[in-house]
N, CA, C and O atoms as a GROMACS GRO file, in nm:
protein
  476
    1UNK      N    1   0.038   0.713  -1.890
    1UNK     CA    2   0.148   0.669  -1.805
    1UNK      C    3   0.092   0.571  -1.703
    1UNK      O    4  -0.024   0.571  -1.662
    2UNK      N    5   0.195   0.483  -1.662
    2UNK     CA    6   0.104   0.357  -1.573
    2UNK      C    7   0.126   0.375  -1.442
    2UNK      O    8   0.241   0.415  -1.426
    3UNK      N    9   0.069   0.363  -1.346
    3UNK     CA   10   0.096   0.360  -1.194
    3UNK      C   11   0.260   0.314  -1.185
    3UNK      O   12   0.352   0.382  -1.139
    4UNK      N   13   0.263   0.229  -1.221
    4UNK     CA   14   0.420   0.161  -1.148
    4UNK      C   15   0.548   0.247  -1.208
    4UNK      O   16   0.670   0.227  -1.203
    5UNK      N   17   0.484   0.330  -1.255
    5UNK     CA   18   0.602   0.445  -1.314
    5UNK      C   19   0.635   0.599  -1.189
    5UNK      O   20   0.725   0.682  -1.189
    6UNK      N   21   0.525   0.582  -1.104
    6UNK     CA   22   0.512   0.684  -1.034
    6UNK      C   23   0.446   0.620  -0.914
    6UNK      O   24   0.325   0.642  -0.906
    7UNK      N   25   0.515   0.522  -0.792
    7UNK     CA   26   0.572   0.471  -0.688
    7UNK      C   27   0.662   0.602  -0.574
    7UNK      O   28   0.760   0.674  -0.597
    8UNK      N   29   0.598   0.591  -0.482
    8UNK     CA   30   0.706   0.695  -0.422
    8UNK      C   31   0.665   0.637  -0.274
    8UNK      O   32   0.553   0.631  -0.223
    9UNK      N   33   0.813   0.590  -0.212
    9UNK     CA   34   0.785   0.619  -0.044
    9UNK      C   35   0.827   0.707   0.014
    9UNK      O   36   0.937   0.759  -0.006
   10UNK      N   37   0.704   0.756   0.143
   10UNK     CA   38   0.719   0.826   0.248
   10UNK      C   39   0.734   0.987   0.141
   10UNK      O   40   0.790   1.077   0.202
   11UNK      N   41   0.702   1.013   0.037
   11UNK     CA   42   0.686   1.127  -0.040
   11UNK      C   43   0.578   1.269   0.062
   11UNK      O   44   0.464   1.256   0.107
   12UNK      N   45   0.645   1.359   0.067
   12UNK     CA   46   0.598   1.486   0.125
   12UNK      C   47   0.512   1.608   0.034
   12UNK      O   48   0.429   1.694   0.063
   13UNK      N   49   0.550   1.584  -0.034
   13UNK     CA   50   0.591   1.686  -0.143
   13UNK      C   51   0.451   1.647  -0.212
   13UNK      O   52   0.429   1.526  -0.224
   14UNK      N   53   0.325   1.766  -0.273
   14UNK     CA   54   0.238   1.713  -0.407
   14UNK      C   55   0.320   1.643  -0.495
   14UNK      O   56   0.443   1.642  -0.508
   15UNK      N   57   0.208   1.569  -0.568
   15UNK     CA   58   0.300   1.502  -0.700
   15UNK      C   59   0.221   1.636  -0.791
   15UNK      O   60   0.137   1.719  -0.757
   16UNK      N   61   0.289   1.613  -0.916
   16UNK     CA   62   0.254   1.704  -1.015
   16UNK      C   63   0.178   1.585  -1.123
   16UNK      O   64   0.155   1.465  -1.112
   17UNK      N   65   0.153   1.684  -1.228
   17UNK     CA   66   0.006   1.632  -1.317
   17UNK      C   67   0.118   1.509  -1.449
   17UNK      O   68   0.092   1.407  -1.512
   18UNK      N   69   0.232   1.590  -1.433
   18UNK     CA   70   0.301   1.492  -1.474
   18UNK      C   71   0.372   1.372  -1.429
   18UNK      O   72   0.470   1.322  -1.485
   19UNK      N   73   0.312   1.327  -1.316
   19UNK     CA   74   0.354   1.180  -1.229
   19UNK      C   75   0.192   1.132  -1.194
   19UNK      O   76   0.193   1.048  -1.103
   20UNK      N   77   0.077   1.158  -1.236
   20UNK     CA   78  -0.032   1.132  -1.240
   20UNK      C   79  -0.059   1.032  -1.356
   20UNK      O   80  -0.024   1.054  -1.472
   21UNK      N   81  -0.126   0.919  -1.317
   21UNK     CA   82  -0.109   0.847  -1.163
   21UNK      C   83  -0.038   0.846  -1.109
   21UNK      O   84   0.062   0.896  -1.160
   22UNK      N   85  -0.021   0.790  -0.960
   22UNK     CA   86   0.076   0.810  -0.929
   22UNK      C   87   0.031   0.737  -0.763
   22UNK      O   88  -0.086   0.736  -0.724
   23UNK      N   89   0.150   0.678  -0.679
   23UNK     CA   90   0.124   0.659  -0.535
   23UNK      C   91   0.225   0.655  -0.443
   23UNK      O   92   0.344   0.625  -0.451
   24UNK      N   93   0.143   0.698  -0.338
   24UNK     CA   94   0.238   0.730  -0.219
   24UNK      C   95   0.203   0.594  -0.126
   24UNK      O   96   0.087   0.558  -0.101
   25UNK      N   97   0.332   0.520  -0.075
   25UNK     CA   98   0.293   0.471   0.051
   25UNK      C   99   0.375   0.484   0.173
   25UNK      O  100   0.492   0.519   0.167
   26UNK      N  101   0.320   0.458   0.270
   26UNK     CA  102   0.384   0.468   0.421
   26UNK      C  103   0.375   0.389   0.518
   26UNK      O  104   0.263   0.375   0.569
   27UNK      N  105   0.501   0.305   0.577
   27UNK     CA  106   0.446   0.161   0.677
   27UNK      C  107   0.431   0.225   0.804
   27UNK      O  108   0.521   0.252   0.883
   28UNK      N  109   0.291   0.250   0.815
   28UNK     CA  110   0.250   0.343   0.947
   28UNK      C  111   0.289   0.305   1.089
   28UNK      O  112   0.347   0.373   1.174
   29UNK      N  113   0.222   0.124   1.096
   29UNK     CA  114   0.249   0.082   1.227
   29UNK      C  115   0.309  -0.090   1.230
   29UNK      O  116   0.385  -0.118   1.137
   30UNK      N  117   0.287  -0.170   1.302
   30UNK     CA  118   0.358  -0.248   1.314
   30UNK      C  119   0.315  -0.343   1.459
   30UNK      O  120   0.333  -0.314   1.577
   31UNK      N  121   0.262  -0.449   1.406
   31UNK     CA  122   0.219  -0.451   1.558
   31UNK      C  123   0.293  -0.654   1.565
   31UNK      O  124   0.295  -0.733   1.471
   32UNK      N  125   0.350  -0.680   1.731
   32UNK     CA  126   0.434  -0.820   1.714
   32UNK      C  127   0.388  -0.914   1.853
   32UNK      O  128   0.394  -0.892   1.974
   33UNK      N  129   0.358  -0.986   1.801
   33UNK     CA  130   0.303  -1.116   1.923
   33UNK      C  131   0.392  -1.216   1.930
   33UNK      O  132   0.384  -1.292   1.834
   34UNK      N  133   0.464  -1.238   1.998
   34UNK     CA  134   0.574  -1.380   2.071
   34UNK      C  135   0.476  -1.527   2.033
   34UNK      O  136   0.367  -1.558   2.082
   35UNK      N  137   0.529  -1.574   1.966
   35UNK     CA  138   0.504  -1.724   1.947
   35UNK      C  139   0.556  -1.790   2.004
   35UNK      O  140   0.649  -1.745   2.072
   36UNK      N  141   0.528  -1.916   2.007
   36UNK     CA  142   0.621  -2.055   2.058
   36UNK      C  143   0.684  -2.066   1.934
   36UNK      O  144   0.670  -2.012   1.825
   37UNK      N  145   0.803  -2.203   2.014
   37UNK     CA  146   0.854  -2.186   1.861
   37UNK      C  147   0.978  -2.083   1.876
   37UNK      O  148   1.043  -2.124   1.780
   38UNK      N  149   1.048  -1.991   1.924
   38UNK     CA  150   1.124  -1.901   1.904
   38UNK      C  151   1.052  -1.763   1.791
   38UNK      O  152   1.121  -1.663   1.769
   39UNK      N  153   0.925  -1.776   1.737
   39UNK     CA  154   0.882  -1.696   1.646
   39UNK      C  155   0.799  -1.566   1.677
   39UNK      O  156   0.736  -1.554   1.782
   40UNK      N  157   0.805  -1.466   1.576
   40UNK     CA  158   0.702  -1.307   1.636
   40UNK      C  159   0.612  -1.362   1.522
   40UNK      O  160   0.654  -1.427   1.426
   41UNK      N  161   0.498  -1.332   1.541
   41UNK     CA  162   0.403  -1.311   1.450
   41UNK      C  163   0.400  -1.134   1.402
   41UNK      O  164   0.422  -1.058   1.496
   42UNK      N  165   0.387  -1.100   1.334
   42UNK     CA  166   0.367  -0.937   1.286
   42UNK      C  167   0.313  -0.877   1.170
   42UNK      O  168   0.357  -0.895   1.056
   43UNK      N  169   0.186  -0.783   1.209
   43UNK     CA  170   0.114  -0.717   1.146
   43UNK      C  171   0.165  -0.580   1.083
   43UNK      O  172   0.194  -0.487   1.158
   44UNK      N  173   0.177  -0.569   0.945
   44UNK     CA  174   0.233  -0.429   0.940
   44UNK      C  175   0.155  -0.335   0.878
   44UNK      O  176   0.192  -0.342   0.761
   45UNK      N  177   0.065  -0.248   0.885
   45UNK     CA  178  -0.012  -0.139   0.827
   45UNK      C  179   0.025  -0.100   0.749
   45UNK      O  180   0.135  -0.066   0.793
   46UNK      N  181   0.023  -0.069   0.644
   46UNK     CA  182   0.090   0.025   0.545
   46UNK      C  183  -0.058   0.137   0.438
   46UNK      O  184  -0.157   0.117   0.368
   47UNK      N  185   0.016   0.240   0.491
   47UNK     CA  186  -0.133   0.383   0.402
   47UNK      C  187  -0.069   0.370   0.228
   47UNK      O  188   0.042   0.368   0.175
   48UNK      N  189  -0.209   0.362   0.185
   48UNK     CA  190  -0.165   0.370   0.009
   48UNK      C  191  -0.216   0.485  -0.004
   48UNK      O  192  -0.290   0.506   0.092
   49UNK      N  193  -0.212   0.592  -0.092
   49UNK     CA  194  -0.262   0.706  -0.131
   49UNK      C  195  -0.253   0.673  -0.274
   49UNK      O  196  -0.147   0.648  -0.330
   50UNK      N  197  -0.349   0.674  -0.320
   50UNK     CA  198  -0.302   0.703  -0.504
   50UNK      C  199  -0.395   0.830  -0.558
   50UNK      O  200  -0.508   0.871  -0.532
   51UNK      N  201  -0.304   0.863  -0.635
   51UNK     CA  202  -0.390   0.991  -0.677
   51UNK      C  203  -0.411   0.988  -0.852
   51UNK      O  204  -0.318   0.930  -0.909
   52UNK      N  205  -0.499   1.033  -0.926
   52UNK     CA  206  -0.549   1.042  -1.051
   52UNK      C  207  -0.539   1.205  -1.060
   52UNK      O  208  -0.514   1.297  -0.982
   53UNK      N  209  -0.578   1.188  -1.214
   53UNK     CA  210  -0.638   1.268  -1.254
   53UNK      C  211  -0.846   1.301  -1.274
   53UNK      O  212  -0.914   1.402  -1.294
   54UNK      N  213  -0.870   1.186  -1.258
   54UNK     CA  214  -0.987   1.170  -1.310
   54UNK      C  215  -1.041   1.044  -1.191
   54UNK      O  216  -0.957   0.954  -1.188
   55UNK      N  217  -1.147   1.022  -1.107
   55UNK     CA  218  -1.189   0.916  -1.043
   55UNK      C  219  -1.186   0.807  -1.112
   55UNK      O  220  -1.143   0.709  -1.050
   56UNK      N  221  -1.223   0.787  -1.239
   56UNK     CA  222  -1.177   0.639  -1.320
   56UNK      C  223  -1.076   0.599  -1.304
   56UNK      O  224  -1.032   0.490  -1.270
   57UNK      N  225  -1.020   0.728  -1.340
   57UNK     CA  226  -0.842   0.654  -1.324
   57UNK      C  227  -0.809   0.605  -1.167
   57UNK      O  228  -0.740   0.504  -1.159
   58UNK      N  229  -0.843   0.656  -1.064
   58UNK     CA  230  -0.857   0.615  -0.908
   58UNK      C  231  -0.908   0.496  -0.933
   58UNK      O  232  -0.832   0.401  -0.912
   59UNK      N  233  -1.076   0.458  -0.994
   59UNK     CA  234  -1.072   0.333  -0.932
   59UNK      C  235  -0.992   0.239  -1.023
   59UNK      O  236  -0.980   0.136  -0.956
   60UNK      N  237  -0.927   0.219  -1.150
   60UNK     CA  238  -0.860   0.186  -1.257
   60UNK      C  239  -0.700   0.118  -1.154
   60UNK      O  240  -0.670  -0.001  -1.146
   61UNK      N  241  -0.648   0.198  -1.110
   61UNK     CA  242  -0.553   0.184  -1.018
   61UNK      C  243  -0.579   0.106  -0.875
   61UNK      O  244  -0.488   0.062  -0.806
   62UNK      N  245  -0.684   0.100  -0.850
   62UNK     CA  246  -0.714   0.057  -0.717
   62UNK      C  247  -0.747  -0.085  -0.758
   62UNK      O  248  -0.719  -0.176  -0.680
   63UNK      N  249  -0.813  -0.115  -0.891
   63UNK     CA  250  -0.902  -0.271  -0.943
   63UNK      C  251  -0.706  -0.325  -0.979
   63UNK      O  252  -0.674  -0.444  -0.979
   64UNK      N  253  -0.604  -0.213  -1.006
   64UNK     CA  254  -0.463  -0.278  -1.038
   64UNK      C  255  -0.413  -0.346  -0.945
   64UNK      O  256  -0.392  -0.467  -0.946
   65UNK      N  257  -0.382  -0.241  -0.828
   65UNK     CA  258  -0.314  -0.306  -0.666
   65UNK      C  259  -0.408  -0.428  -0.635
   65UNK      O  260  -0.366  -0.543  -0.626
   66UNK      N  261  -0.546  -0.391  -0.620
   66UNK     CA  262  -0.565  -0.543  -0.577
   66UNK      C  263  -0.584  -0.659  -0.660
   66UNK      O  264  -0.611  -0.763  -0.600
   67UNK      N  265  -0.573  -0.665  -0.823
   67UNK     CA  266  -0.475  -0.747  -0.893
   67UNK      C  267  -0.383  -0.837  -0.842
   67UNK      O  268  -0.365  -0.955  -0.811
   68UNK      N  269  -0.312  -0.684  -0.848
   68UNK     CA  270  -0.159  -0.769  -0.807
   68UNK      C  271  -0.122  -0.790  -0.681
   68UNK      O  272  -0.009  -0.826  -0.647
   69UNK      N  273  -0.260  -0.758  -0.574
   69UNK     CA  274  -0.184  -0.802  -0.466
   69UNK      C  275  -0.246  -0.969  -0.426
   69UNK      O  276  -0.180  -1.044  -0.353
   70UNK      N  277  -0.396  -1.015  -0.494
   70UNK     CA  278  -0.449  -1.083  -0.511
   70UNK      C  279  -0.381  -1.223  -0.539
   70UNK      O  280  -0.403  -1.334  -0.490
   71UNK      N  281  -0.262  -1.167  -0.666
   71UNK     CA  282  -0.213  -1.243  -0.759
   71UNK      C  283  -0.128  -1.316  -0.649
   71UNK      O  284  -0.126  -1.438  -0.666
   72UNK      N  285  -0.071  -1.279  -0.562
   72UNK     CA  286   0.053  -1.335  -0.485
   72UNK      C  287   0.015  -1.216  -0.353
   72UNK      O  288   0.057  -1.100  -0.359
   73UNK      N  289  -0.064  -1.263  -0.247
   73UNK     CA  290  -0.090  -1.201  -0.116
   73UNK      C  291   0.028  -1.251  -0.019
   73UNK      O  292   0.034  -1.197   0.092
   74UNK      N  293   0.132  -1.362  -0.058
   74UNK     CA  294   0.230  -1.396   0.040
   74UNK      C  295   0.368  -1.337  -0.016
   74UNK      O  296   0.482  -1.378   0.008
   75UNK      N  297   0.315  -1.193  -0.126
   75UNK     CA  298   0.460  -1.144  -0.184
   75UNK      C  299   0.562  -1.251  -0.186
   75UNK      O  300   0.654  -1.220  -0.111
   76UNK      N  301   0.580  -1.361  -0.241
   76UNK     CA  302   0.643  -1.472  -0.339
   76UNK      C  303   0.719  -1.570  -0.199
   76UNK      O  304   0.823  -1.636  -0.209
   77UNK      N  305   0.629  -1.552  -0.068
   77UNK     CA  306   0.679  -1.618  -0.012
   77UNK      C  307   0.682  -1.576   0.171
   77UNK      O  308   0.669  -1.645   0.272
   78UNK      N  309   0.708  -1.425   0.147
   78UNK     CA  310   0.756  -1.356   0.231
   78UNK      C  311   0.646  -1.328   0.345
   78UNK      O  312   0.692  -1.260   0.437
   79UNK      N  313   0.557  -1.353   0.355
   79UNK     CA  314   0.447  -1.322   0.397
   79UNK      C  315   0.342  -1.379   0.422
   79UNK      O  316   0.307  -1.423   0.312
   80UNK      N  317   0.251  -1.412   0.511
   80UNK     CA  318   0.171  -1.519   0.569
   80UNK      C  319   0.011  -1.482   0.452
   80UNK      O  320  -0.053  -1.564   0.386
   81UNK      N  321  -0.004  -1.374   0.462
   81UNK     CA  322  -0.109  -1.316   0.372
   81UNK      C  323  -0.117  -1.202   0.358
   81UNK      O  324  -0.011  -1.152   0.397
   82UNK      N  325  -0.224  -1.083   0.302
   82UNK     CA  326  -0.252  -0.984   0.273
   82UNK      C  327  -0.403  -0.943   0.256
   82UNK      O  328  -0.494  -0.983   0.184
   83UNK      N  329  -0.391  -0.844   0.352
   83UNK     CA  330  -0.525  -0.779   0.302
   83UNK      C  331  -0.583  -0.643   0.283
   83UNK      O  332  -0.626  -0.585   0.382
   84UNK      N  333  -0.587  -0.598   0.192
   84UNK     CA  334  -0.652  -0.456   0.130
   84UNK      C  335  -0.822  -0.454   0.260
   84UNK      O  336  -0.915  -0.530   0.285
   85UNK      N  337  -0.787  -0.356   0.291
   85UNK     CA  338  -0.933  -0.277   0.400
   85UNK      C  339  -0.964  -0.200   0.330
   85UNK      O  340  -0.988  -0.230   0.212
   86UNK      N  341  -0.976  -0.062   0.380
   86UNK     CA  342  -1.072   0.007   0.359
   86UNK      C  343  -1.018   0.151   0.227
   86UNK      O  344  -0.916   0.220   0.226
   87UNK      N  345  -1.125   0.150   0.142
   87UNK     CA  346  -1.039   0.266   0.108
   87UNK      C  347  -1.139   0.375   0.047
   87UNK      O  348  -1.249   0.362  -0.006
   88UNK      N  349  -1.051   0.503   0.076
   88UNK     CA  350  -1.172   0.604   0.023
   88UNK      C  351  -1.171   0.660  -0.032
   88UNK      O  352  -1.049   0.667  -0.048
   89UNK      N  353  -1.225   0.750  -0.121
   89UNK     CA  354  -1.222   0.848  -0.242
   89UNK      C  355  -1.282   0.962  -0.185
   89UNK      O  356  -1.376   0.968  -0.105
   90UNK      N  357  -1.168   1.114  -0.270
   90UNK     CA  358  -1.155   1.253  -0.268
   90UNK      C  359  -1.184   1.293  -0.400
   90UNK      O  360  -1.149   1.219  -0.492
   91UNK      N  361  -1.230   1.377  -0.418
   91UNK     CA  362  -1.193   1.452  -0.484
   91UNK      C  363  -1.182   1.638  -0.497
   91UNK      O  364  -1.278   1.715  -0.486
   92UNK      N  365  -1.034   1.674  -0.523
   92UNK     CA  366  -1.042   1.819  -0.502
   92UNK      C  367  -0.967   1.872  -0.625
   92UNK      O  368  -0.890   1.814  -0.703
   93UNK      N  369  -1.009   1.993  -0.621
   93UNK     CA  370  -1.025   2.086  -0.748
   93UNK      C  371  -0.930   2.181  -0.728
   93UNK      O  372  -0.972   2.258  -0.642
   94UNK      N  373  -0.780   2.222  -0.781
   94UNK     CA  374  -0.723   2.278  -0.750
   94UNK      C  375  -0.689   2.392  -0.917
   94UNK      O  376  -0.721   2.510  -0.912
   95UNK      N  377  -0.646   2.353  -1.005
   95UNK     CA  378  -0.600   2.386  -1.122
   95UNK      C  379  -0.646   2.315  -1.200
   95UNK      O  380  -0.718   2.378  -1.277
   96UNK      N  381  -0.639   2.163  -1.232
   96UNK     CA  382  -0.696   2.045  -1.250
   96UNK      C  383  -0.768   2.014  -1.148
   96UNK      O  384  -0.754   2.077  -1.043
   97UNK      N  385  -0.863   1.908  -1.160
   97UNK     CA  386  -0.920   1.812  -1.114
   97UNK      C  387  -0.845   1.679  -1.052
   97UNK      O  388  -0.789   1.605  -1.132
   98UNK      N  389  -0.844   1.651  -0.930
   98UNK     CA  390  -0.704   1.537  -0.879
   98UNK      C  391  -0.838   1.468  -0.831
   98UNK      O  392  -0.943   1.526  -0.803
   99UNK      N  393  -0.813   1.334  -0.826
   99UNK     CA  394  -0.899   1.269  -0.756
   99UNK      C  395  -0.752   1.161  -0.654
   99UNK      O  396  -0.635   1.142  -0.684
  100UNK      N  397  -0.833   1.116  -0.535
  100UNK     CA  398  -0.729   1.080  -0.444
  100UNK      C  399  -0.830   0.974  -0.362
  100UNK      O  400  -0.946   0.997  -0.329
  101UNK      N  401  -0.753   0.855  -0.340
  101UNK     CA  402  -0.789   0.754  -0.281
  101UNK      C  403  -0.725   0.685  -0.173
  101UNK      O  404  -0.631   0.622  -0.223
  102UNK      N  405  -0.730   0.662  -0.022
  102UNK     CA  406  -0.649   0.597   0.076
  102UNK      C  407  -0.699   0.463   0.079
  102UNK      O  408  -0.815   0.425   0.090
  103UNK      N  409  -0.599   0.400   0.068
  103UNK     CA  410  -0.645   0.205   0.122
  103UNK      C  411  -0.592   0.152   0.254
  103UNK      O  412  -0.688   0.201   0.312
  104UNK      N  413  -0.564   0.129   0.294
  104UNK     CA  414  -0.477   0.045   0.406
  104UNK      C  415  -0.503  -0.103   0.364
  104UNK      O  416  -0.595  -0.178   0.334
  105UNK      N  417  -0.348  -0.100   0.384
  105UNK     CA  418  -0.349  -0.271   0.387
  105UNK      C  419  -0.280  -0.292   0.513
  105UNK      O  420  -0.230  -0.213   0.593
  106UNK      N  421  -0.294  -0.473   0.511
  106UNK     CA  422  -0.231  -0.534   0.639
  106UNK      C  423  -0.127  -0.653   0.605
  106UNK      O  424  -0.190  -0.757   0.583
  107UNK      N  425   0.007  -0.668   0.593
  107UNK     CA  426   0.088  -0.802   0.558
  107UNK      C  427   0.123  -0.830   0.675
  107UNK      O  428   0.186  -0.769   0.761
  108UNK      N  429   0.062  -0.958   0.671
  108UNK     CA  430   0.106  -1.028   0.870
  108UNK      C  431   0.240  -1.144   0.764
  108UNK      O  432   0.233  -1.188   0.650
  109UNK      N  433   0.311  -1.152   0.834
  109UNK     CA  434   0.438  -1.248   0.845
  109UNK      C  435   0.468  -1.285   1.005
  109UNK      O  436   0.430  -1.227   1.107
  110UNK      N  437   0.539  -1.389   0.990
  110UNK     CA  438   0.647  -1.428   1.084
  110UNK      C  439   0.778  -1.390   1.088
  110UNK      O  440   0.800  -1.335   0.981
  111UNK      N  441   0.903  -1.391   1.174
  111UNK     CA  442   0.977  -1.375   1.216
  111UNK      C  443   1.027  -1.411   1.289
  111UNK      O  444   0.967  -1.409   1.396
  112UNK      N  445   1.211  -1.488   1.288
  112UNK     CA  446   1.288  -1.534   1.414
  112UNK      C  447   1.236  -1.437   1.500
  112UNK      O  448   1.207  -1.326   1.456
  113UNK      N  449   1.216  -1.472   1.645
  113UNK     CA  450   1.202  -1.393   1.743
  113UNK      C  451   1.307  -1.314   1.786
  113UNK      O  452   1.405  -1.379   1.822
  114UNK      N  453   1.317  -1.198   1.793
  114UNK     CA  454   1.423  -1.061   1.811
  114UNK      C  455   1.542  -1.085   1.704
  114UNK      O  456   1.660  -1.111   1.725
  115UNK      N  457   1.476  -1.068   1.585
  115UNK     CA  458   1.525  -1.084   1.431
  115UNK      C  459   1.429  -1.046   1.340
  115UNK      O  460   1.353  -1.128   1.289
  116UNK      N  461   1.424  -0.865   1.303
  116UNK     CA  462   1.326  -0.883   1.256
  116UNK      C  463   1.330  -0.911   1.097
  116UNK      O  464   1.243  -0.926   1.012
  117UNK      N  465   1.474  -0.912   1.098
  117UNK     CA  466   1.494  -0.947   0.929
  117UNK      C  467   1.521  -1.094   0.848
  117UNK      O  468   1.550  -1.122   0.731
  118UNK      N  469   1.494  -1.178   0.973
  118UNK     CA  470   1.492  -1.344   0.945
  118UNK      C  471   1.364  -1.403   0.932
  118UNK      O  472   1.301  -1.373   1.034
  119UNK      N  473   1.287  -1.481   0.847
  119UNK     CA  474   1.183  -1.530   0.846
  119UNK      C  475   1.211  -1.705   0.931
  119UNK      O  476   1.117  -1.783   0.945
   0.00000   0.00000   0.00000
């Protein structure tokens, strides 16, 4: 089964062995600087969690996202750039074997100033 089949935001809940792979993300923070210009500049954090079955499959999924985030870092426009930081590997032993990885990324964009849904 492929990662993009098992996408989940703000998910609470374990995933099960049958949504493995699988990822969680969450837009943690958000940070906005006043431009000239009428414009915000803004940084947005977002936590990736992906979880495997197997650490291959972790890093297999992780060489995917930054693929595709590689492929188009201004998401087709929307976005000044992108960048994948830091990310780390778990692994814990419950019934199966889960292996689990956090990344953080950063998408800085612009924005009409006190508009945050206008570029």
């Amino acid at each position: 089964m492929a990662l993009k089949d098992n996408i989940f935001a703000w998910r609470d809940t374990p995933l099960q062995a049958t949504e493995l792979p699988g990822l969680i993300y969450r837009d943690r923070t958000e940070t906005k600087d006043f431009l000239t210009f009428g414009r915000n500049y803004r940084r947005l954090t977002l936590e990736i969690e992906v979880f495997g079955s197997t650490a291959d499959e972790i890093r297999e999924a992780i060489a995917d996202i930054e693929t595709v985030i590689y492929n188009d870092e201004t998401w087709g426009g929307l976005a000044l750039n992108t960048q994948l930081n830091t990310n780390e590997m778990e692994i814990d032993q419950k019934e199966n074997y889960f292996a689990a990885s956090r990344i953080y990324m950063i998408v800085n964009f612009t924005t009409v100033k006190n508009d945050p849904y206008t570029q």
